[in-house]
N, CA, C and O of each residue as an XYZ file, in Angstrom:
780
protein
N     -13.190    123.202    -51.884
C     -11.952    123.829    -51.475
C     -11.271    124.426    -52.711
O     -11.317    123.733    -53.727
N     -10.556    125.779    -52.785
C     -10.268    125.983    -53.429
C      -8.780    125.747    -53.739
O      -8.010    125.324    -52.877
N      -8.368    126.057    -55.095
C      -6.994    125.688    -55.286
C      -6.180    127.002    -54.969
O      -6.668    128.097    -54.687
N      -4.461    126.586    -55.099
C      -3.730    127.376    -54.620
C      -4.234    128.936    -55.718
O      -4.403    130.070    -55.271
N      -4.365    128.541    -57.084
C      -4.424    129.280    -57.950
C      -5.232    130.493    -57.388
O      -4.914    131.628    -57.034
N      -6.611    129.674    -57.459
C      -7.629    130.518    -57.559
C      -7.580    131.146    -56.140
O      -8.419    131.915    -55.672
N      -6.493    130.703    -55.557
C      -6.573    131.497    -53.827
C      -5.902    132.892    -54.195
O      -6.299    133.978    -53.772
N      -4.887    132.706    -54.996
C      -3.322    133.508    -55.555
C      -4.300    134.960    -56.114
O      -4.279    136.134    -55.746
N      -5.247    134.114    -57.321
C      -6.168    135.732    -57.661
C      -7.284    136.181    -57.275
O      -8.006    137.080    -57.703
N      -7.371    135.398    -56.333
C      -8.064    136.199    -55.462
C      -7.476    137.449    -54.395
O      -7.976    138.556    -54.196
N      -6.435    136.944    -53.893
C      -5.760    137.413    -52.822
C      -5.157    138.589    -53.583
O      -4.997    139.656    -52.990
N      -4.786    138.442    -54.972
C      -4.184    139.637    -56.196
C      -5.004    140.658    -56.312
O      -4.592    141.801    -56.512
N      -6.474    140.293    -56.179
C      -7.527    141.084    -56.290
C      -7.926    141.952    -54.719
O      -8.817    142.762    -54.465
N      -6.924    141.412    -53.938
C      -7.481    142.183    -52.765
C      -8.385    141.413    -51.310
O      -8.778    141.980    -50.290
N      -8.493    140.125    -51.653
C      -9.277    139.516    -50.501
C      -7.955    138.925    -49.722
O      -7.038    138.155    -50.004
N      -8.335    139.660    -48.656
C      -7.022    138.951    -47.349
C      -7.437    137.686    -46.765
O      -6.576    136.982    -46.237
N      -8.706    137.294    -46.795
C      -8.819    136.123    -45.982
C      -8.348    134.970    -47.516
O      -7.832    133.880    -47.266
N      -8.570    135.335    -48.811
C      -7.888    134.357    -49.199
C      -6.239    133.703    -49.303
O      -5.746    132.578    -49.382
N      -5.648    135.374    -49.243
C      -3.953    135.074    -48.774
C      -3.834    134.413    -47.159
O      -2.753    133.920    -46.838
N      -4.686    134.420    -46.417
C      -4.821    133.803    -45.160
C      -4.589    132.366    -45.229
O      -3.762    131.788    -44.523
N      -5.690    131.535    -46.504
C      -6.100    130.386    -46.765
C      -4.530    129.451    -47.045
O      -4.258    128.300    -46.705
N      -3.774    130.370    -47.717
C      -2.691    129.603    -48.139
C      -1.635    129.801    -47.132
O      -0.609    129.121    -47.126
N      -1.925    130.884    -46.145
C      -0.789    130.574    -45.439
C      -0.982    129.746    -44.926
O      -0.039    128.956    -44.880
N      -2.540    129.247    -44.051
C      -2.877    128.242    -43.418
C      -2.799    126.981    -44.064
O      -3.001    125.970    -43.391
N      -2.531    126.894    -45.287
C      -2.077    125.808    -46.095
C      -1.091    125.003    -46.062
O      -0.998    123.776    -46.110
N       0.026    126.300    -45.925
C       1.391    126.040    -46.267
C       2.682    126.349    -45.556
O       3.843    126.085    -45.867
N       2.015    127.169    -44.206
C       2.907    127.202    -42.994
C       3.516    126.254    -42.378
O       4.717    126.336    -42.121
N       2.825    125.281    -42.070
C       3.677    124.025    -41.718
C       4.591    123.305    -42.081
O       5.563    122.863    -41.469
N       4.078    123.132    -43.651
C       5.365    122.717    -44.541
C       6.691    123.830    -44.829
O       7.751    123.530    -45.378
N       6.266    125.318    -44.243
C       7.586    125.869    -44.729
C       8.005    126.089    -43.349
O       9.198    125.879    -43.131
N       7.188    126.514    -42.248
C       8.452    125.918    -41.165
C       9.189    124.160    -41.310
O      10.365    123.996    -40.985
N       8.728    123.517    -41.585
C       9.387    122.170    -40.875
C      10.543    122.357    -42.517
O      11.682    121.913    -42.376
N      10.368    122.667    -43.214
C      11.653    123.277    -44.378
C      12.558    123.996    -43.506
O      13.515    123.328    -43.113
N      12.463    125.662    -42.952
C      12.931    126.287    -42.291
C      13.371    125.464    -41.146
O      14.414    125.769    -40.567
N      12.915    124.803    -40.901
C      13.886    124.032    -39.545
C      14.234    123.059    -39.796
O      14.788    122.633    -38.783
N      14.289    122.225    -40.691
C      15.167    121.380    -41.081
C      16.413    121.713    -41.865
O      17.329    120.893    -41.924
N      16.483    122.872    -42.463
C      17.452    123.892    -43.198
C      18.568    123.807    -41.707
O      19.586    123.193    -41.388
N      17.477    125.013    -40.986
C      18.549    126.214    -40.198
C      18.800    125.153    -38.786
O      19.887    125.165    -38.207
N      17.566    124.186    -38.295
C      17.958    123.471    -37.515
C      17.452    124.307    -36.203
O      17.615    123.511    -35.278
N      16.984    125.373    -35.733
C      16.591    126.579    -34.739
C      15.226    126.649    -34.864
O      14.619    126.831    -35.920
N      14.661    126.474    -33.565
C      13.225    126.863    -33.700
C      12.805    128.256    -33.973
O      12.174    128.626    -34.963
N      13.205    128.962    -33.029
C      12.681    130.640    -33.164
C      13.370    130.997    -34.740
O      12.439    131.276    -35.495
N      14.346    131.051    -35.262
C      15.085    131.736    -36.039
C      14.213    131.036    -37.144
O      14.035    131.750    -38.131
N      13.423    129.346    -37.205
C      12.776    128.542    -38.517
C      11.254    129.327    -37.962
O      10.250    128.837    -38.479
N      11.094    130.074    -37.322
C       9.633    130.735    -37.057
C       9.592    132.157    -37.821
O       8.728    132.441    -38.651
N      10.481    132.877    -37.490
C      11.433    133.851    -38.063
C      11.071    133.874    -40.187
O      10.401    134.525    -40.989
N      11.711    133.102    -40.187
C      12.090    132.551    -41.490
C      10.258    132.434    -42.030
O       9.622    133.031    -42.899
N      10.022    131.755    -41.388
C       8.702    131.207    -41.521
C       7.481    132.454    -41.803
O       6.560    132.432    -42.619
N       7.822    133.433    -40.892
C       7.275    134.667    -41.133
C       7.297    135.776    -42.456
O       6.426    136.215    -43.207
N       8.809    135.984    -42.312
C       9.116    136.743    -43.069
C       8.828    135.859    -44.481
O       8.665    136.686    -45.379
N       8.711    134.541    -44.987
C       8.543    133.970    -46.383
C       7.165    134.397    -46.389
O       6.857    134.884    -47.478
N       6.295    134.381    -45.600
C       4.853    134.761    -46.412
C       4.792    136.247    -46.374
O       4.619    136.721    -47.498
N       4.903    137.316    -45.211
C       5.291    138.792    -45.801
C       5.513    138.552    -46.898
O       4.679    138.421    -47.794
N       7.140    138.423    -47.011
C       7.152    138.687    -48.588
C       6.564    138.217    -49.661
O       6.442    139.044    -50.565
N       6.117    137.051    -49.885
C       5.179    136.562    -50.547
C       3.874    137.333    -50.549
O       3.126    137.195    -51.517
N       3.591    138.003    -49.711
C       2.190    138.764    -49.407
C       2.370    140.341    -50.426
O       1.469    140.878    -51.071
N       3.672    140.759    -50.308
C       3.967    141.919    -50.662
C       4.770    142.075    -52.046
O       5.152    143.150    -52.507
N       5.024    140.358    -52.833
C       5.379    140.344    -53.769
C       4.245    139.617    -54.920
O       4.435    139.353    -56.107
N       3.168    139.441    -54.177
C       1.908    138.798    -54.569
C       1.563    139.545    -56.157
O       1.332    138.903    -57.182
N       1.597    140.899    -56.054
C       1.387    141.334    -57.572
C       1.988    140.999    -58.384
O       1.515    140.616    -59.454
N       3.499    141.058    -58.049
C       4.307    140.644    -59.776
C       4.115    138.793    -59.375
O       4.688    138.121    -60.232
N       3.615    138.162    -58.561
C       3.484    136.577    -58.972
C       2.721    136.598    -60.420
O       1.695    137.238    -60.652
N       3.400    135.801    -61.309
C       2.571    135.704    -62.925
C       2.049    134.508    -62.975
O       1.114    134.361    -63.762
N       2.688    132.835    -61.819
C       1.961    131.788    -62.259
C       2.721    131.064    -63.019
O       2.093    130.131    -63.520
N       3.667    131.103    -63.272
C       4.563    130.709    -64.166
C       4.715    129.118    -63.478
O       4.528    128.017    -63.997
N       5.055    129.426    -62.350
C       5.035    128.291    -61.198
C       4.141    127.823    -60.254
O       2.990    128.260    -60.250
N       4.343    127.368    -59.813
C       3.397    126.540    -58.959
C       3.424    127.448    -57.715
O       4.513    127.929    -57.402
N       2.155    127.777    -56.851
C       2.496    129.003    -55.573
C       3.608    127.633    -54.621
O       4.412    128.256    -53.927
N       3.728    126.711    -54.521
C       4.035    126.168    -53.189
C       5.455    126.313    -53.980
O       6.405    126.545    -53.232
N       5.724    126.224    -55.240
C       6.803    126.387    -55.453
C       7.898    127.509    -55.429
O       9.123    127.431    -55.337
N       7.124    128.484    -55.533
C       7.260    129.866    -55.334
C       7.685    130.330    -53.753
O       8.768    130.758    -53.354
N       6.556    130.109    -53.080
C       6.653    130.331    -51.316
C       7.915    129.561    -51.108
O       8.797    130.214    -50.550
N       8.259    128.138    -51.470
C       9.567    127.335    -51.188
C      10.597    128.008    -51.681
O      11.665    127.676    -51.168
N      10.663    128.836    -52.495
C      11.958    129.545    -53.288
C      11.941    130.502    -52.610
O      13.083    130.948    -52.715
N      11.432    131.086    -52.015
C      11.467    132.731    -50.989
C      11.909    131.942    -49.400
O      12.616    132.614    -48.648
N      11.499    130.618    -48.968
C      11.884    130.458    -47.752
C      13.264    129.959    -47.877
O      14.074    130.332    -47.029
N      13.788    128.859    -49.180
C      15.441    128.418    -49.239
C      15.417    130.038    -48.997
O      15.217    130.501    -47.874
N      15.615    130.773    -50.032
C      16.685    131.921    -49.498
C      16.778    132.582    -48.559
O      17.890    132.975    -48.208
N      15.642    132.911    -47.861
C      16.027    133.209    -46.441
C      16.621    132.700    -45.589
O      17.093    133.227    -44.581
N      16.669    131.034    -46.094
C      17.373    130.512    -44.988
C      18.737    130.539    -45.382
O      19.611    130.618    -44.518
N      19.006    130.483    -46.539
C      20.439    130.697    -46.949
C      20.764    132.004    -46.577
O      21.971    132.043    -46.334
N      20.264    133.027    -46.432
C      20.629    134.583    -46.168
C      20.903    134.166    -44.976
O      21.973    134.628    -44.580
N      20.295    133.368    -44.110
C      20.715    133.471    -42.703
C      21.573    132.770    -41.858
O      21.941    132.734    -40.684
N      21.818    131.982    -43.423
C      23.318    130.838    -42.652
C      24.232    131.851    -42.829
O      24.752    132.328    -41.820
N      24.592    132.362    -44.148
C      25.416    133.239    -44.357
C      25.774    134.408    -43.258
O      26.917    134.809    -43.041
N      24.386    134.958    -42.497
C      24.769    135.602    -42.117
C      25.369    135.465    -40.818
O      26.242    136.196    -40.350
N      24.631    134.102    -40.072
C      24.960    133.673    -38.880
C      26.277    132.983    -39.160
O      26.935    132.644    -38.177
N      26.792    132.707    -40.475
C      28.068    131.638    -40.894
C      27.814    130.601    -39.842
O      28.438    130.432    -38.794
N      27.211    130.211    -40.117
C      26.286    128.903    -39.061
C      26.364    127.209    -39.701
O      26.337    127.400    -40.917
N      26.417    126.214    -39.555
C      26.160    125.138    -39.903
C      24.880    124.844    -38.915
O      24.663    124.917    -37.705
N      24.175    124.483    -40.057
C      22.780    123.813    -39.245
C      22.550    122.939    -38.345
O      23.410    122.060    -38.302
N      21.870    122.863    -37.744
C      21.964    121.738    -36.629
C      20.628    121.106    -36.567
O      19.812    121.431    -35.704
N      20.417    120.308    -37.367
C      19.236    119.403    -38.225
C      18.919    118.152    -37.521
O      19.123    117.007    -37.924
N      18.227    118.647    -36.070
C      17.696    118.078    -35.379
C      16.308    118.334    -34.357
O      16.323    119.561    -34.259
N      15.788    118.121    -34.001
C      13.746    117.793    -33.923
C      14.193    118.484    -32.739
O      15.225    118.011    -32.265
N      13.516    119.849    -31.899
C      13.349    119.932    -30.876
C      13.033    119.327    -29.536
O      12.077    118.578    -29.740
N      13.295    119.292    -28.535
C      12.909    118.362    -27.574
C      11.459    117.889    -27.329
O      10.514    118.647    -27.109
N      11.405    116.641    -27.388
C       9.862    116.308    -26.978
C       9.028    116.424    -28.591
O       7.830    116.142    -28.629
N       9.533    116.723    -29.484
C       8.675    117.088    -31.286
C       9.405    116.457    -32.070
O      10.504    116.875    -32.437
N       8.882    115.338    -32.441
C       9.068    114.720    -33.822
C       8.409    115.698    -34.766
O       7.302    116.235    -34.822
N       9.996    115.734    -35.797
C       9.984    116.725    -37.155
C       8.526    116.261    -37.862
O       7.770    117.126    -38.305
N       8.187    114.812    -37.934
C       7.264    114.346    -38.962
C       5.868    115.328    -38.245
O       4.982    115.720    -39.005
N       5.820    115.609    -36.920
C       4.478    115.738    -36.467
C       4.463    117.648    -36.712
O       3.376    118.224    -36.665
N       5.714    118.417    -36.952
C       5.865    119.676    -37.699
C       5.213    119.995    -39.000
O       4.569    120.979    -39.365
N       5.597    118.763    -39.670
C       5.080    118.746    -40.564
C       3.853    117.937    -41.540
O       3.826    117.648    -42.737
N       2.758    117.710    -40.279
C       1.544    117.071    -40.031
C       1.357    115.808    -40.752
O       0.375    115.408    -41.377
N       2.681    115.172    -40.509
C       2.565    113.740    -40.966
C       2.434    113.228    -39.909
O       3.257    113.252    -38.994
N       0.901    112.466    -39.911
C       1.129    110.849    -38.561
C       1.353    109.939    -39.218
O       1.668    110.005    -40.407
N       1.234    108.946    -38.579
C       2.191    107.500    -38.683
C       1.007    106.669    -37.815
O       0.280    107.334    -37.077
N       0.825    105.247    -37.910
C       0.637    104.407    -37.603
C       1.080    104.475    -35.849
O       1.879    105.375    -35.590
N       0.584    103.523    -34.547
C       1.083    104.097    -33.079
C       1.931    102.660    -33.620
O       1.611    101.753    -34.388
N       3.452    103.014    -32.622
C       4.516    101.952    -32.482
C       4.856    101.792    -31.491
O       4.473    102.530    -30.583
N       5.794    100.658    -31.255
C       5.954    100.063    -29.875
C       7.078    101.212    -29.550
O       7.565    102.101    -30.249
N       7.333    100.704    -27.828
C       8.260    101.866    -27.393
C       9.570    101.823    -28.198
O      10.238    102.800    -28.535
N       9.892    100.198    -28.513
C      11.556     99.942    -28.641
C      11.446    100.903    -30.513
O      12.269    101.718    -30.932
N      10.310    100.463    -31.170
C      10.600    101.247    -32.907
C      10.620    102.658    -32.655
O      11.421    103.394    -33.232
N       9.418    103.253    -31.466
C       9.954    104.562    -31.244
C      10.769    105.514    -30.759
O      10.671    106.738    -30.848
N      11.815    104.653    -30.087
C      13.574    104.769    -29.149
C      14.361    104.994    -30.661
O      14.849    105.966    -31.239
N      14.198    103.500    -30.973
C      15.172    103.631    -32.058
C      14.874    104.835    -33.408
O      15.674    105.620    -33.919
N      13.382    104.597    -33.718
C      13.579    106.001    -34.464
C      13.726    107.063    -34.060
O      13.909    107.785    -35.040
N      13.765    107.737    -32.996
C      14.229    108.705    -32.276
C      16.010    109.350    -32.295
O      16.414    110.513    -32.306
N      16.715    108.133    -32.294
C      17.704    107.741    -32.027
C      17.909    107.803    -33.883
O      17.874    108.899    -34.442
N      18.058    106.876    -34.459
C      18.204    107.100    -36.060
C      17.920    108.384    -36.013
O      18.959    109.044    -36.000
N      16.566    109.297    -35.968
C      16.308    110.759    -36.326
C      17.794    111.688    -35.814
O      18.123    112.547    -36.631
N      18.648    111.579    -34.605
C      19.203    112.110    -34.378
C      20.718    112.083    -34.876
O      21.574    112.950    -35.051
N      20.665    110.762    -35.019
C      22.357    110.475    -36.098
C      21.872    110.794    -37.496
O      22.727    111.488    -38.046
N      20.680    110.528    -38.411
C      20.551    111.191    -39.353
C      20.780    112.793    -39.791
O      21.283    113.214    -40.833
N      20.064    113.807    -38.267
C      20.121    114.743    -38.406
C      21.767    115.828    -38.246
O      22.047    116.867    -38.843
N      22.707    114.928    -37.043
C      24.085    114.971    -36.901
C      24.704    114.447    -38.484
O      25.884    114.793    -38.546
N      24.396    113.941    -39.380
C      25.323    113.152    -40.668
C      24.810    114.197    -41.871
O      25.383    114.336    -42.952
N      23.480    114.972    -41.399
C      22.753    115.722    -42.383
C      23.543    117.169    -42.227
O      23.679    117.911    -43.200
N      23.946    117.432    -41.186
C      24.577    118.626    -41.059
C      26.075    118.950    -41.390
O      26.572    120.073    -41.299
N      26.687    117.876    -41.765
C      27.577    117.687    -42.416
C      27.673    117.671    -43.649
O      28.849    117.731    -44.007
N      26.896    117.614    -44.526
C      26.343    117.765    -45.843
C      26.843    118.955    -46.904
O      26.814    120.066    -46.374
N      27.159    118.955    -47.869
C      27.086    120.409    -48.458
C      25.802    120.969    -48.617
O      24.839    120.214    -48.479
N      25.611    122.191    -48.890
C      24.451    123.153    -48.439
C      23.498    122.747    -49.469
O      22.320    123.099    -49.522
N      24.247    121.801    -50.468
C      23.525    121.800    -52.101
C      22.559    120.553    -51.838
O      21.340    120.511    -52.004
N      23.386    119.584    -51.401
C      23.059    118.072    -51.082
C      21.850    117.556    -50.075
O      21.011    116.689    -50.319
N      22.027    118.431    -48.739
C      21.384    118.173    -47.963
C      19.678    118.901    -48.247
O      18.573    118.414    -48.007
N      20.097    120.350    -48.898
C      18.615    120.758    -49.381
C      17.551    119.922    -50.265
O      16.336    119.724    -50.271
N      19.101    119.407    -51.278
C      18.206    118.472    -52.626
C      17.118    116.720    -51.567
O      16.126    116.164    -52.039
N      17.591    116.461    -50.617
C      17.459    115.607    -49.739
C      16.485    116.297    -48.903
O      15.358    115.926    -49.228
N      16.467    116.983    -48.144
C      15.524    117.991    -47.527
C      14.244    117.618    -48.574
O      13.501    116.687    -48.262
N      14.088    118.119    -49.404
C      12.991    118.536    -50.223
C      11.969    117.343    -51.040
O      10.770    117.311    -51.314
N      13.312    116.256    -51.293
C      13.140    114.942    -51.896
C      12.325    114.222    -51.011
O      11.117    113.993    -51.072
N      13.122    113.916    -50.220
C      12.404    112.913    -48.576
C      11.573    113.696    -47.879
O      10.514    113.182    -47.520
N      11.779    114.768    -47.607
C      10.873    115.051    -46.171
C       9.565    115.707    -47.202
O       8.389    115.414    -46.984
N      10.033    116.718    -48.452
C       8.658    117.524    -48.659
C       8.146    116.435    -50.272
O       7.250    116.677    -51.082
N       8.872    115.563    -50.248
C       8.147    114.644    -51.386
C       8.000    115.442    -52.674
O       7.006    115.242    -53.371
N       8.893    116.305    -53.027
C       9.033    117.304    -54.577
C       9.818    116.330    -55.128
O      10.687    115.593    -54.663
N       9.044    116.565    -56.887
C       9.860    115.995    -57.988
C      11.236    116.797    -57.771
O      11.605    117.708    -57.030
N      12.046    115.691    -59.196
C      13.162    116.034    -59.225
C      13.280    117.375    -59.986
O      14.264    118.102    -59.852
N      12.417    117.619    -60.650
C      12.217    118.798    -61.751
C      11.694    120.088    -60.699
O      12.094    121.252    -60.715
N      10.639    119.447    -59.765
C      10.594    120.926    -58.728
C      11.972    121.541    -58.188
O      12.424    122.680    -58.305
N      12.585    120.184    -57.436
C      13.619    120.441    -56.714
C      14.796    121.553    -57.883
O      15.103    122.650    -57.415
N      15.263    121.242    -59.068
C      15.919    122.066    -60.150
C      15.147    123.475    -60.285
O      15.774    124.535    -60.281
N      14.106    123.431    -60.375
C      13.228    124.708    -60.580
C      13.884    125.554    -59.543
O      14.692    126.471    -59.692
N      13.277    124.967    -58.280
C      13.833    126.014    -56.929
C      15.042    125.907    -56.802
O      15.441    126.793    -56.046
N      15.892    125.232    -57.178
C      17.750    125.201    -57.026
C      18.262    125.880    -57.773
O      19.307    126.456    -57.472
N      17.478    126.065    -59.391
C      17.901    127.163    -60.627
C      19.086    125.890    -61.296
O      20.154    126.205    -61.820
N      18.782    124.985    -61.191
C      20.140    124.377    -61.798
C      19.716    123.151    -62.951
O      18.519    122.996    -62.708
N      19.952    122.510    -63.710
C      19.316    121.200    -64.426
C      19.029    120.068    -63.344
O      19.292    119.901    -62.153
N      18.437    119.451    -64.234
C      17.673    117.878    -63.526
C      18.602    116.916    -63.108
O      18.437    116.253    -62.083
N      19.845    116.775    -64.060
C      20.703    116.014    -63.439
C      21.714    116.276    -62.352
O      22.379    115.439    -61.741
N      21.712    117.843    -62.194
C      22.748    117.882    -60.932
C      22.031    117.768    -59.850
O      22.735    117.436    -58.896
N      20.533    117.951    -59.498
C      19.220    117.699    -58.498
C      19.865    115.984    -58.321
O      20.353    115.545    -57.279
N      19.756    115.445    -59.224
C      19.785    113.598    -59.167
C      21.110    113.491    -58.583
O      21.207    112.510    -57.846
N      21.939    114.046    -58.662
C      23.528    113.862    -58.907
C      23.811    114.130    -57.120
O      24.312    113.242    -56.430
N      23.383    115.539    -56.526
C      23.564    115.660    -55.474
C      22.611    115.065    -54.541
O      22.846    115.140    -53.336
N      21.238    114.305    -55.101
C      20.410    113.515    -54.038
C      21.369    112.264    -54.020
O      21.648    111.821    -52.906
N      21.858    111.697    -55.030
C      22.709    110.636    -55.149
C      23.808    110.305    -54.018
O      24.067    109.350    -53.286
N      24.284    111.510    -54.244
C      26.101    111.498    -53.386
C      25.353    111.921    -51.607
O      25.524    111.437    -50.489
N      24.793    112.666    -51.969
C      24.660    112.941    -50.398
C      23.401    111.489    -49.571
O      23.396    111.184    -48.378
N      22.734    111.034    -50.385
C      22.325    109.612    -49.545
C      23.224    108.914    -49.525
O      23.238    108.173    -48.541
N      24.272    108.773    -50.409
C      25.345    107.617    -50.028
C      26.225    108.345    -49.149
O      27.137    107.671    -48.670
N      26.185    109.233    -48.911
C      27.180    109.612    -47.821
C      26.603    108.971    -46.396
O      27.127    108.164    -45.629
N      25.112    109.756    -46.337
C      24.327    109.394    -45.077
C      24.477    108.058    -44.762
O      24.798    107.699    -43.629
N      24.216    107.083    -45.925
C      24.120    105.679    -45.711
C      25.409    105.184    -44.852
O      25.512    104.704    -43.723
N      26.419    105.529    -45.945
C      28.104    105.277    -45.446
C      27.976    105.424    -43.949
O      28.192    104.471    -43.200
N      27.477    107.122    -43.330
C      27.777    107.178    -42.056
C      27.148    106.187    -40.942
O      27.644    105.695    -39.928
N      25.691    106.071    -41.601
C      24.852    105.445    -40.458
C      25.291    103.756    -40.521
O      24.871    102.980    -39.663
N      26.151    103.324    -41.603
C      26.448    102.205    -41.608
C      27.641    102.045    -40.439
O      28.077    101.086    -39.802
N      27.891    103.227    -40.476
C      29.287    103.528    -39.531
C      29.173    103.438    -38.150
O      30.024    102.882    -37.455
N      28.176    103.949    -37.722
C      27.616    105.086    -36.543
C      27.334    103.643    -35.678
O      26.628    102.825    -36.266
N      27.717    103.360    -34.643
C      27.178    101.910    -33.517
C      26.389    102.282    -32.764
O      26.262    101.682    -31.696
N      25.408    103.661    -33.144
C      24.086    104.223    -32.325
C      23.234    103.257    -33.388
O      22.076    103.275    -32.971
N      23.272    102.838    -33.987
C      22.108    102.673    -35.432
C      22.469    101.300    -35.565
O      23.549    100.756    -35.794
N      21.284    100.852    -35.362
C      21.186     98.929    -36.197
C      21.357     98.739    -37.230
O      21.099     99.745    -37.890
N      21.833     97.553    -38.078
C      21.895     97.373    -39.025
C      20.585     97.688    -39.748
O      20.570     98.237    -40.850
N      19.515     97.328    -39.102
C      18.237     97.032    -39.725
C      17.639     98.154    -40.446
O      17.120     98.337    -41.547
N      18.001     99.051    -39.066
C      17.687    100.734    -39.431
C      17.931    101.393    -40.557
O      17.134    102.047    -41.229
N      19.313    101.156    -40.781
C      19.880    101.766    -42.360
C      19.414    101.669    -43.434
O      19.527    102.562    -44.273
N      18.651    100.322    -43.684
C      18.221     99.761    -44.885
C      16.968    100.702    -45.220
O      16.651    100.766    -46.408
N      15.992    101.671    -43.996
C      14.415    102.522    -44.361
C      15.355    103.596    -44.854
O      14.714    104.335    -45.600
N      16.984    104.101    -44.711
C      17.315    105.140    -44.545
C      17.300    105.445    -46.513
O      17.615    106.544    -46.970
């Protein structure tokens, strides 16, 4: 299998089925980004589209400097930020009906009983209501941390900002979440503690 790299110059050189390879790579992870951002299925499909276009059509000046997944992730935040802005929207950072976010983003899990899969269902949805409350800075740095498993140094790369304000806003905005779900009498005690 090849790497992202050698997909990148290839695809520079003109082979489409290798720019294919990475979308098929990396589509999943940038919708379930795009919809955990914008919170909208069609509009995180949307998003989802237009990040590899442009990535497809900005493929020549890519130099490598970065990492491609890091790159494709920096073209989809801003679209999705272009489109809060434009919708002046607060996200609504919750799993479509019947789709667990984890299975968007081709994580399985172990099978669980009905009552762990109620309640995580239930946690997923007060998490995603406490996440949308968030500043736009906080909830991304969290987005990216937890769900897409990026260092703290990726997360700064794609934010444009130093390492400690990445730490600073994963910091404040889990203790916020925590605070709420400690709050929230949808959520067990027990629950809070994976949060």
């Amino acid at each position: 299998m090849r790497t992202d790299e050698e997909l990148v110059a290839l695809a520079t050189g003109g082979d489409a089925d290798s720019f294919n390879q990475l979308v098929q790579r990396w589509e999943r992870p940038i919708y379930a980004l795009a919809y955990r951002v914008i919170g909208r299925q069609e509009e995180a499909r949307d998003v989802c589209q237009e990040t590899f276009l442009r990535a497809y059509r900005s493929l020549p000046g890519f130099k490598g400097e970065a990492k491609f997944s890091s790159w494709v992730y920096r073209i989809a935040l801003n679209l999705c930020r272009d489109w809060m802005r434009k919708q002046k929207r607060t996200p609504v950072v919750q799993a479509p009906e019947g789709m667990d976010i984890t299975e968007l983003a081709g994580e399985g899990g172990p099978v669980e009983s009905i009552e762990d899969l109620v309640g995580r269902k239930r946690l997923s949805a007060v998490v995603g209501e406490a996440m949308s409350r968030l500043p736009e800075e906080q909830r991304t740095a969290i987005i990216l941390k937890e769900y897409h498993g990026m260092t703290f140094q990726e997360i700064a790369d794609l934010q444009g900002c130093p390492l400690s304000t990445v730490k600073t806003r994963l910091y404040q905005g889990l203790t916020v979440l925590r605070r709420e779900l400690e709050q929230d009498a949808r959520v067990a005690p027990s629950m809070v503690r994976r949060v």
